[in-house]
PyMOL Python script that loads the backbone (N, CA, C, O; Angstrom):
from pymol import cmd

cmd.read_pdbstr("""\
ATOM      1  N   UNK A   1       0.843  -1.171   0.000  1.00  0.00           N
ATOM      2  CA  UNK A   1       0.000   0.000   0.000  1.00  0.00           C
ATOM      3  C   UNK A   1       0.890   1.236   0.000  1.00  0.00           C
ATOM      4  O   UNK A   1       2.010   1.143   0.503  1.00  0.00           O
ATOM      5  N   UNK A   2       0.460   2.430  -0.547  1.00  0.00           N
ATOM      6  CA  UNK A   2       1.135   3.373  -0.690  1.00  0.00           C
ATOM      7  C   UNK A   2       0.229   4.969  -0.023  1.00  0.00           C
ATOM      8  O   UNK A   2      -0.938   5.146  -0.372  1.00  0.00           O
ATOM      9  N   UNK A   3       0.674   5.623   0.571  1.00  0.00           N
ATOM     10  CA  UNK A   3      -0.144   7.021   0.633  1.00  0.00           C
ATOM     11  C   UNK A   3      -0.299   7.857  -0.307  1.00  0.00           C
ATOM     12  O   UNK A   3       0.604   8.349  -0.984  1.00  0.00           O
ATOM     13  N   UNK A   4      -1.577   8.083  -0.404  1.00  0.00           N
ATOM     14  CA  UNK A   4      -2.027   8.797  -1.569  1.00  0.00           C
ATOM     15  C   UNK A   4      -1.506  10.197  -0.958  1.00  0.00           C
ATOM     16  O   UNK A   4      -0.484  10.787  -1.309  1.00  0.00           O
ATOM     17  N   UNK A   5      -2.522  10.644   0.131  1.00  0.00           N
ATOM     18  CA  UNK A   5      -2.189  11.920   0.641  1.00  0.00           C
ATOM     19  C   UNK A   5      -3.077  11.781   2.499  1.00  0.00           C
ATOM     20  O   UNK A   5      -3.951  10.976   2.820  1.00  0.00           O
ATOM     21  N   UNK A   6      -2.488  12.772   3.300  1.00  0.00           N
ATOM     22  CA  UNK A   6      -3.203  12.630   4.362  1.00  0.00           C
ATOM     23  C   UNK A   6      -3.544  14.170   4.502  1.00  0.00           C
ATOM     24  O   UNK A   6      -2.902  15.112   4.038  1.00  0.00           O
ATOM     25  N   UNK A   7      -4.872  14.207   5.356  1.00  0.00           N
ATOM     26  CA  UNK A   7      -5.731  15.332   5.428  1.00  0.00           C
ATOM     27  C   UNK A   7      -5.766  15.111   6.850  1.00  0.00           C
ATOM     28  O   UNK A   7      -5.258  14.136   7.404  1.00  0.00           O
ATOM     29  N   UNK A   8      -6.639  16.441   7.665  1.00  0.00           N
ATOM     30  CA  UNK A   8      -7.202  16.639   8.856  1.00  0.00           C
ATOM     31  C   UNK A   8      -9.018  16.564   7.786  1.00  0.00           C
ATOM     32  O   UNK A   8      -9.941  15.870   8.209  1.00  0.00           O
ATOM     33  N   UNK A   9      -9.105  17.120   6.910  1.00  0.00           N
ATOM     34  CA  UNK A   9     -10.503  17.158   6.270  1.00  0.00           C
ATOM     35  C   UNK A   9     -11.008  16.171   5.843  1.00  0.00           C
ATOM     36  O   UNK A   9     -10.793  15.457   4.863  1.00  0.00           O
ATOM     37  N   UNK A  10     -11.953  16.164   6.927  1.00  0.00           N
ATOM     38  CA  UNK A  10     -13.137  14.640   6.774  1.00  0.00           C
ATOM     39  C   UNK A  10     -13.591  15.215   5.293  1.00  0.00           C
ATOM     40  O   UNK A  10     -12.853  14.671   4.470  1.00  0.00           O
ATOM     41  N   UNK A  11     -14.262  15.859   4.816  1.00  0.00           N
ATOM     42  CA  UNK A  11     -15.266  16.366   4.007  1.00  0.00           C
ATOM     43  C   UNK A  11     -13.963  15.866   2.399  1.00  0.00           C
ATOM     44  O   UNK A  11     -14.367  15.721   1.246  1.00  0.00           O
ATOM     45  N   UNK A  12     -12.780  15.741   2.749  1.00  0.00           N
ATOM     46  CA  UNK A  12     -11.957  15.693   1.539  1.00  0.00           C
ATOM     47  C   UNK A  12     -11.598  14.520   1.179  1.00  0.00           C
ATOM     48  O   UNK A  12     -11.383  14.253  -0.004  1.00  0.00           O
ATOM     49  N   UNK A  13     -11.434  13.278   2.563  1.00  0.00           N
ATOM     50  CA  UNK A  13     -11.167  11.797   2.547  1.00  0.00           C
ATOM     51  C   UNK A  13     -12.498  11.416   1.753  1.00  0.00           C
ATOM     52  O   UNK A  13     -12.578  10.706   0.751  1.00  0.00           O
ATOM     53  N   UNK A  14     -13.437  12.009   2.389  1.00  0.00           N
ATOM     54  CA  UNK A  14     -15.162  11.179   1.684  1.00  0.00           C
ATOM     55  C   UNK A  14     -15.220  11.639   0.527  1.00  0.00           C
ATOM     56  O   UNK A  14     -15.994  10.893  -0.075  1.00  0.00           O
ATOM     57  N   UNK A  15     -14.785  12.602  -0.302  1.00  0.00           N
ATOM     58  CA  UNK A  15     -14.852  12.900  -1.823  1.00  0.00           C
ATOM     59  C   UNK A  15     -14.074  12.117  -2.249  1.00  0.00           C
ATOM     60  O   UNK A  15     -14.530  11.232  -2.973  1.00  0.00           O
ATOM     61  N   UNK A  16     -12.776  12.139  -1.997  1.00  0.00           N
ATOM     62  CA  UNK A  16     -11.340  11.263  -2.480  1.00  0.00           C
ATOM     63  C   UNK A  16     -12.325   9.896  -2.798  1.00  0.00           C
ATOM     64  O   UNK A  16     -12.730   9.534  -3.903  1.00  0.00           O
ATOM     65  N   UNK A  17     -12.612   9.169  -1.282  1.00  0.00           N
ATOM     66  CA  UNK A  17     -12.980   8.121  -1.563  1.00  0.00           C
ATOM     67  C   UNK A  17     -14.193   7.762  -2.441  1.00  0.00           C
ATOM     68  O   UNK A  17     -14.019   6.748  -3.116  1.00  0.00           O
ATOM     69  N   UNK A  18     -15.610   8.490  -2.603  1.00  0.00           N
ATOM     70  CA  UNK A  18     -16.410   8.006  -3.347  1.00  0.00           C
ATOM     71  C   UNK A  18     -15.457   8.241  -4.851  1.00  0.00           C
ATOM     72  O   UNK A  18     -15.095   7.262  -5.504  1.00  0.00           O
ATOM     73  N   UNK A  19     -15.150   9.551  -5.242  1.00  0.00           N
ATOM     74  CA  UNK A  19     -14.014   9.509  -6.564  1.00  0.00           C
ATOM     75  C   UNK A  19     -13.900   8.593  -7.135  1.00  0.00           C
ATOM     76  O   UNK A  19     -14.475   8.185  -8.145  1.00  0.00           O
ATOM     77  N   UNK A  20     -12.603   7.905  -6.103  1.00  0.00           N
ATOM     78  CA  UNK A  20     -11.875   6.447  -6.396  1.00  0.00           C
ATOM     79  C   UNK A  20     -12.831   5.349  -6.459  1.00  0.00           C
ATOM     80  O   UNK A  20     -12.407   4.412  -7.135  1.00  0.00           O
ATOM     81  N   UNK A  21     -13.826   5.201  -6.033  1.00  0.00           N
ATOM     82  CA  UNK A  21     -14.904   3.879  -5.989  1.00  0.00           C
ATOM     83  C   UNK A  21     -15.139   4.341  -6.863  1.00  0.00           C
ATOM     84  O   UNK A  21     -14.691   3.609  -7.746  1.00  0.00           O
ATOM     85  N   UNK A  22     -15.766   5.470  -7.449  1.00  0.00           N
ATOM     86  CA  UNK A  22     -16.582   5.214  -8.818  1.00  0.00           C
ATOM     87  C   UNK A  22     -15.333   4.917  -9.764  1.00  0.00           C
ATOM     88  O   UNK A  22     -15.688   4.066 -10.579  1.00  0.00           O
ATOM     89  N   UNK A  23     -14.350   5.194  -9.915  1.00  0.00           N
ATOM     90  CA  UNK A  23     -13.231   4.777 -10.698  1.00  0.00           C
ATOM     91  C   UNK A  23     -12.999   3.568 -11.009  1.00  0.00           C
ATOM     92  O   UNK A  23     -12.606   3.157 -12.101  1.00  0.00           O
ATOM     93  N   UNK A  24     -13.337   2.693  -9.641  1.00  0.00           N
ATOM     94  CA  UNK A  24     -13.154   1.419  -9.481  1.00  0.00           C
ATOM     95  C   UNK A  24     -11.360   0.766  -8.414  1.00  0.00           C
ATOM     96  O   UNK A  24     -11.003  -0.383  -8.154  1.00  0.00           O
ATOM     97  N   UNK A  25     -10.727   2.029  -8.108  1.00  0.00           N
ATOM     98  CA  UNK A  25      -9.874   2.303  -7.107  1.00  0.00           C
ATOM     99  C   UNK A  25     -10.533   1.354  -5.882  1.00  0.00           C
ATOM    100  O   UNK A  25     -11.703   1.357  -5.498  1.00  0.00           O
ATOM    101  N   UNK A  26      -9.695   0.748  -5.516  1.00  0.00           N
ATOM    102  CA  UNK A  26     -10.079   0.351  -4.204  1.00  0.00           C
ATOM    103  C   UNK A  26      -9.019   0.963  -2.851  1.00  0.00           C
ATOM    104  O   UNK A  26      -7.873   0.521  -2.761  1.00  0.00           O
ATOM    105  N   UNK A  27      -9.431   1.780  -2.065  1.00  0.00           N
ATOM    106  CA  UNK A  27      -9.013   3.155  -0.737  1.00  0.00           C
ATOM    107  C   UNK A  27      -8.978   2.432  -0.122  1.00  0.00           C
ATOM    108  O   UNK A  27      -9.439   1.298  -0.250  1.00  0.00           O
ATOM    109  N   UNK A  28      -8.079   3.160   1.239  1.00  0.00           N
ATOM    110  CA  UNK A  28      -8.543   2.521   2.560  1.00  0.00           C
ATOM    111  C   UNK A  28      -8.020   3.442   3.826  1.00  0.00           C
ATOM    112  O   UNK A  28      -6.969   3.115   4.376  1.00  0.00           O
ATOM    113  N   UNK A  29      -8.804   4.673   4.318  1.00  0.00           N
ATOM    114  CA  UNK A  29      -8.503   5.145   5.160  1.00  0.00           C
ATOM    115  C   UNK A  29      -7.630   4.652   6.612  1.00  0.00           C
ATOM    116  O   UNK A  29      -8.210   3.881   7.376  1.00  0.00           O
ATOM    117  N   UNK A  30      -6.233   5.127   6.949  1.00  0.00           N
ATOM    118  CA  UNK A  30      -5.601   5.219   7.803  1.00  0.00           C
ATOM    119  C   UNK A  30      -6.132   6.377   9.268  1.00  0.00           C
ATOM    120  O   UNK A  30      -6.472   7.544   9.465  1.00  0.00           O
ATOM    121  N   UNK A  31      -5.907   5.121   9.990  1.00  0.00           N
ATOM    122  CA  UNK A  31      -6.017   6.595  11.530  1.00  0.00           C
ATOM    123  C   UNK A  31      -7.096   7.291  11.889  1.00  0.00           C
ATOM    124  O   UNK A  31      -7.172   8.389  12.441  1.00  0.00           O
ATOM    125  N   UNK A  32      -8.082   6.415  11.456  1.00  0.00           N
ATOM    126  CA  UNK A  32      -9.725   6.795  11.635  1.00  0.00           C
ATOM    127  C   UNK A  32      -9.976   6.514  13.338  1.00  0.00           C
ATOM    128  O   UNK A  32     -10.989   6.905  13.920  1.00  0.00           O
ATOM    129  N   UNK A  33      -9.255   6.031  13.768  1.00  0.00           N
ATOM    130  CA  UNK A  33      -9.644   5.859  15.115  1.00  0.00           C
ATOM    131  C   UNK A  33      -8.341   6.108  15.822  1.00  0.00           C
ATOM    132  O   UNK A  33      -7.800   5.325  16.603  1.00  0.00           O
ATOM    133  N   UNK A  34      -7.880   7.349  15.439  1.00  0.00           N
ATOM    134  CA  UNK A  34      -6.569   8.107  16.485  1.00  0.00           C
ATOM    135  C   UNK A  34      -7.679   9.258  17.687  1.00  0.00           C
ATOM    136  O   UNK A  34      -7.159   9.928  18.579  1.00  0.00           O
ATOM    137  N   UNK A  35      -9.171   9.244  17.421  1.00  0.00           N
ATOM    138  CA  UNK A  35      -9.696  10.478  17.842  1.00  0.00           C
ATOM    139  C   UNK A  35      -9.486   9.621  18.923  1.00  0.00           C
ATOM    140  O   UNK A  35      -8.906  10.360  19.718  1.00  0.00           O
ATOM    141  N   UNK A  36      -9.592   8.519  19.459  1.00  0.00           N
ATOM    142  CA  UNK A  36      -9.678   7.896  20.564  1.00  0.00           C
ATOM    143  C   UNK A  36      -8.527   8.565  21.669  1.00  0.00           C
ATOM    144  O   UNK A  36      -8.674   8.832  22.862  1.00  0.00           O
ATOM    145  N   UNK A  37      -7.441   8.706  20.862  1.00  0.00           N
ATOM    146  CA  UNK A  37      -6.435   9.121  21.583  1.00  0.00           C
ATOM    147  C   UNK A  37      -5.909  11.147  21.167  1.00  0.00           C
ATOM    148  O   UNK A  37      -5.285  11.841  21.969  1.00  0.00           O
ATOM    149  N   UNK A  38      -6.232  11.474  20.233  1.00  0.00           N
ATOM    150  CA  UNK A  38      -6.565  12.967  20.579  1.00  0.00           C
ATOM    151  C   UNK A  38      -7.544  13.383  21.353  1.00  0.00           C
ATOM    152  O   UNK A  38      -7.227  14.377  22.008  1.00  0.00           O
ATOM    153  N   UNK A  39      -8.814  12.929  21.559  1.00  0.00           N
ATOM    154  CA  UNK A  39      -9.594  14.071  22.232  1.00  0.00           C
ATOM    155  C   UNK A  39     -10.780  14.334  21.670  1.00  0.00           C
ATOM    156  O   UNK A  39     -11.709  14.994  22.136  1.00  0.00           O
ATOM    157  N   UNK A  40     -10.656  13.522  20.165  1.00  0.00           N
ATOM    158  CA  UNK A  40     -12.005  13.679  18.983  1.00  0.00           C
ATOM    159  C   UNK A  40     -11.397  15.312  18.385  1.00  0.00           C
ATOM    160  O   UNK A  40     -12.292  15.298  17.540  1.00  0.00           O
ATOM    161  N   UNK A  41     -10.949  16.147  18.211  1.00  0.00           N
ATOM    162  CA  UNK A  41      -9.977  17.290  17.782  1.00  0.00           C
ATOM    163  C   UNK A  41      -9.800  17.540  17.054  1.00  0.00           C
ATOM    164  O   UNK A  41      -9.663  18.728  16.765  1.00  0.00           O
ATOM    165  N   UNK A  42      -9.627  16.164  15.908  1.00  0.00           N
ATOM    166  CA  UNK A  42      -9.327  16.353  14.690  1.00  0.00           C
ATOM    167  C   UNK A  42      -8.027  16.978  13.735  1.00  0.00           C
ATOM    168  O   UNK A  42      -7.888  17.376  12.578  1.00  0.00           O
ATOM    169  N   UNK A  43      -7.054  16.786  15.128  1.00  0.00           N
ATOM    170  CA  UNK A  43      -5.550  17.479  15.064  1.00  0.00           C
ATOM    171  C   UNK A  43      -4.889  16.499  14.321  1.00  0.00           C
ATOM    172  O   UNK A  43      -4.204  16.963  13.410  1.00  0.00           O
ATOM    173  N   UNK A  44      -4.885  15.186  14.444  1.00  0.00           N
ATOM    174  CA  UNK A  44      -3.954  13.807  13.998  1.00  0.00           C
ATOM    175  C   UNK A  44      -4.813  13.709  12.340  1.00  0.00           C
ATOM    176  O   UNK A  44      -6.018  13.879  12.152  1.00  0.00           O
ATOM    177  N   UNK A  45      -3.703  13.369  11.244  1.00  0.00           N
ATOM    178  CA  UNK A  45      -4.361  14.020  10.120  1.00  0.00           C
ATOM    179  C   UNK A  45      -4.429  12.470   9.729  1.00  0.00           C
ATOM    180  O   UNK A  45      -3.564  11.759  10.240  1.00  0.00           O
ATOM    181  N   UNK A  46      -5.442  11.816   8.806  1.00  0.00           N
ATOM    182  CA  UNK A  46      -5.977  10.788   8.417  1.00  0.00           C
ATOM    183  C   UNK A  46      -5.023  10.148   7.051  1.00  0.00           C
ATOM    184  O   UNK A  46      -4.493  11.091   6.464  1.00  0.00           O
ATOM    185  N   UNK A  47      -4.814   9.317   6.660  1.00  0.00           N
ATOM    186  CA  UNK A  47      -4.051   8.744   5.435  1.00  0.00           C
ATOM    187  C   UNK A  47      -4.947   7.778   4.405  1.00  0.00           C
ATOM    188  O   UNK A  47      -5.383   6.642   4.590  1.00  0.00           O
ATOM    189  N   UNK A  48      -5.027   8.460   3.516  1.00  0.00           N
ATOM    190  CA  UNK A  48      -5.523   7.489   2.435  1.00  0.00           C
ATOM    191  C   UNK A  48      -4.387   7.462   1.759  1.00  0.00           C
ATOM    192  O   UNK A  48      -3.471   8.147   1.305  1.00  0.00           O
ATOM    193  N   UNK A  49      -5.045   5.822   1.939  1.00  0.00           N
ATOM    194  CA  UNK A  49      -4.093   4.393   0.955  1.00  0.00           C
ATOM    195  C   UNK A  49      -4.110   3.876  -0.074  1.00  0.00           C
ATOM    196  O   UNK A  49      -5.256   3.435   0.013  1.00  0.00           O
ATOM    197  N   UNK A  50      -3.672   3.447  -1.314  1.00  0.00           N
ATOM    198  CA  UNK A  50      -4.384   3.001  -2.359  1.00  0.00           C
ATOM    199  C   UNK A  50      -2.856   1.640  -2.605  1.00  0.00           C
ATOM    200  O   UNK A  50      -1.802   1.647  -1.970  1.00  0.00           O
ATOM    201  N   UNK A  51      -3.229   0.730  -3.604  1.00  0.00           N
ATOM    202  CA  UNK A  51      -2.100  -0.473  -3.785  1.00  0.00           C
ATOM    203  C   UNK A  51      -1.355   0.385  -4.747  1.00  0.00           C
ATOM    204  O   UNK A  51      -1.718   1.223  -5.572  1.00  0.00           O
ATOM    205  N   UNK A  52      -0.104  -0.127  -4.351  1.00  0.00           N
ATOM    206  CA  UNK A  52       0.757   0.246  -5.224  1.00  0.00           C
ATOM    207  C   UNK A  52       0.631   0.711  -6.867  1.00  0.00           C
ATOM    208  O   UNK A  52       0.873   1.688  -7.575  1.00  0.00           O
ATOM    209  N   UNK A  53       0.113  -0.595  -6.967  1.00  0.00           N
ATOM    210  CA  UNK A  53      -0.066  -0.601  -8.505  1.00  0.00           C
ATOM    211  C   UNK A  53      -1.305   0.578  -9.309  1.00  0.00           C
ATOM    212  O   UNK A  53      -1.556   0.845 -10.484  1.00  0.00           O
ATOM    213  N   UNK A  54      -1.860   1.060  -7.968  1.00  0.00           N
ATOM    214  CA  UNK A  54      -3.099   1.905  -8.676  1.00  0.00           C
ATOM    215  C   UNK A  54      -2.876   3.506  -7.907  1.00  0.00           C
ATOM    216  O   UNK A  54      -3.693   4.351  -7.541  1.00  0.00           O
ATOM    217  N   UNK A  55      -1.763   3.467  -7.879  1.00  0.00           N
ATOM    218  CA  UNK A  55      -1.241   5.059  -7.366  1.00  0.00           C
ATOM    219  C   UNK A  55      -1.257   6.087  -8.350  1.00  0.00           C
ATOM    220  O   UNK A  55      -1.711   7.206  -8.112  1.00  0.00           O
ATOM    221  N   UNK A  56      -0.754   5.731  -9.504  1.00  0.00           N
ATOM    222  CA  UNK A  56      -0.831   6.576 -10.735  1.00  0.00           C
ATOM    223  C   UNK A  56      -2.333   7.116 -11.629  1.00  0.00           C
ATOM    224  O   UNK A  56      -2.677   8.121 -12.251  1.00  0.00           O
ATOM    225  N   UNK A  57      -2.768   6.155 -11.359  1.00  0.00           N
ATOM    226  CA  UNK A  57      -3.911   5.866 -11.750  1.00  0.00           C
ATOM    227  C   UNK A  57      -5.073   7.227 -10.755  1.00  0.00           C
ATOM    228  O   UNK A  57      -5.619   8.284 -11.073  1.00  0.00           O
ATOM    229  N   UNK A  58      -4.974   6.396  -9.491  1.00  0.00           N
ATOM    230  CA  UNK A  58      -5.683   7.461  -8.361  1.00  0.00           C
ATOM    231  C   UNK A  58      -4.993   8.724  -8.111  1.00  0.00           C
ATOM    232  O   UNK A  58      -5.794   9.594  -7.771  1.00  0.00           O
ATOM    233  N   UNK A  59      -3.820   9.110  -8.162  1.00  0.00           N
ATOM    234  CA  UNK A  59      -3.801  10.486  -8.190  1.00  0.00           C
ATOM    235  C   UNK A  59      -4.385  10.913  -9.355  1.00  0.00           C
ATOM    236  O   UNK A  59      -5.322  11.699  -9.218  1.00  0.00           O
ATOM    237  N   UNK A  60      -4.063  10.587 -10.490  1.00  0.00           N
ATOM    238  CA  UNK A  60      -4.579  11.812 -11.698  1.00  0.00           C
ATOM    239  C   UNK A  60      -6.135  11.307 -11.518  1.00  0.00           C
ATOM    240  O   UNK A  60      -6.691  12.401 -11.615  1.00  0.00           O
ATOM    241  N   UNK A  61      -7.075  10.466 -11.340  1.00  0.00           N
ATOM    242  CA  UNK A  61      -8.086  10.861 -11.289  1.00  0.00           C
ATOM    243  C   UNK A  61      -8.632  11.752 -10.315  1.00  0.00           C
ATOM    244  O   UNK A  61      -9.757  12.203 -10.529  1.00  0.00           O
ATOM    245  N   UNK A  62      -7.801  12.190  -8.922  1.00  0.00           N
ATOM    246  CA  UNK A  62      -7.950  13.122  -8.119  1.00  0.00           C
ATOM    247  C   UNK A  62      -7.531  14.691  -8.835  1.00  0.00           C
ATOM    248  O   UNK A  62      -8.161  15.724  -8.606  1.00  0.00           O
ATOM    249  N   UNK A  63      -6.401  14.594  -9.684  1.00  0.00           N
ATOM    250  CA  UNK A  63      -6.312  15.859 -10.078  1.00  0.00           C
ATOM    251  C   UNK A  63      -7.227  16.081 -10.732  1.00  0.00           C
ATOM    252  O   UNK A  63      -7.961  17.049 -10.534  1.00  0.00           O
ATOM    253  N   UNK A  64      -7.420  15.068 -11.836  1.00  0.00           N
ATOM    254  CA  UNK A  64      -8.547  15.310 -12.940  1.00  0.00           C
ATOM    255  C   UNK A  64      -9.763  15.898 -12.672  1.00  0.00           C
ATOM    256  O   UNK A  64     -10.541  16.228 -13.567  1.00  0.00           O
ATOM    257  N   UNK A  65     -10.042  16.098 -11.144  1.00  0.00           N
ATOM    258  CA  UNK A  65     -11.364  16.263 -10.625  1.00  0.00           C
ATOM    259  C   UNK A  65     -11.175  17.699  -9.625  1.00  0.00           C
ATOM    260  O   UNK A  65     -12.009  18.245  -8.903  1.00  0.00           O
ATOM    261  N   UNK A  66      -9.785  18.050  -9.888  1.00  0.00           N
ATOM    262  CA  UNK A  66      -9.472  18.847  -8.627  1.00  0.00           C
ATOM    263  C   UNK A  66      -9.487  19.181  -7.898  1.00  0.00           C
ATOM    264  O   UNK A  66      -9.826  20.309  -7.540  1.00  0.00           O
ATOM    265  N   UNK A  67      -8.921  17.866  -7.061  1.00  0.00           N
ATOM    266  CA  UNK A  67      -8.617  17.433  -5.559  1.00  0.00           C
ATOM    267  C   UNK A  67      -6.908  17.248  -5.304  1.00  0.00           C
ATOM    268  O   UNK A  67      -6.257  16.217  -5.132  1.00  0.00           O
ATOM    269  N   UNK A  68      -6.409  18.897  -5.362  1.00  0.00           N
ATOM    270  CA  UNK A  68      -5.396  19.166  -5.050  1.00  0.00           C
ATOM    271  C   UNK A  68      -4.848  18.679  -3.705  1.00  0.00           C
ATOM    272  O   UNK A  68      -4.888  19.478  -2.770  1.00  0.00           O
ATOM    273  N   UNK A  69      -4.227  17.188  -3.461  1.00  0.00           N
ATOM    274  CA  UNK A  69      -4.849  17.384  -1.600  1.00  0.00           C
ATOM    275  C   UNK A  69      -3.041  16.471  -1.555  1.00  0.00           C
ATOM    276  O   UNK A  69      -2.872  15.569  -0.734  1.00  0.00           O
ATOM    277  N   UNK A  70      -2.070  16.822  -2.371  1.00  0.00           N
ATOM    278  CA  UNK A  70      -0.701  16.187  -2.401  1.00  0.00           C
ATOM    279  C   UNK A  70       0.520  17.500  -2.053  1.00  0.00           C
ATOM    280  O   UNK A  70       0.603  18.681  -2.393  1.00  0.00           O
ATOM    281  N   UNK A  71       1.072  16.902  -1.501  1.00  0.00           N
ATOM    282  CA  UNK A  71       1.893  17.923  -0.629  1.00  0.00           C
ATOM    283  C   UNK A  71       3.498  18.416  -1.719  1.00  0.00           C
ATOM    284  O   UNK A  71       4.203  19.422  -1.638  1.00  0.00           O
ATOM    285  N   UNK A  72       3.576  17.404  -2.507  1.00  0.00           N
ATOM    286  CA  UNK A  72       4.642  17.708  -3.789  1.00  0.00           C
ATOM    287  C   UNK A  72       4.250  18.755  -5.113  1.00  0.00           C
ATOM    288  O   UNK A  72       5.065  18.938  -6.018  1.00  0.00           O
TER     289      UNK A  72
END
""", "prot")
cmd.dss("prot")
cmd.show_as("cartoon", "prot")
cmd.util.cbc("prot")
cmd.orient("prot")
């Protein structure tokens, strides 16, 4: 698995991810249950994952849609 990109924005993981499903991408949110140990805060920033092999693939359909959400 590889990181696509990590956010603090719920509202940006749930676009990313329906995106990639309709693509046919298969995601997989990281660190969905760190609120346990922040405070619920929303400070600890979340990681979406995608397989290796479909990294290329899932970023440009994120740009394609412009979901600027990569730190390079």
């Amino acid at each position: 698995m590889r990181e696509l990109f990590r956010t603090n924005d719920p509202t940006a993981i749930a676009c990313a991810s329906a995106l990639l499903d309709g693509e046919g991408i298969t995601c997989f949110v990281m660190d969905v249950h760190m609120s346990a140990l922040e405070g619920s805060i929303g400070a600890l920033p979340r990681r979406m994952m995608v397989a290796d092999a479909e990294y290329s693939r899932a970023r440009a359909a994120l740009e394609a849609n412009g979901l600027d959400l990569f730190d390079d």
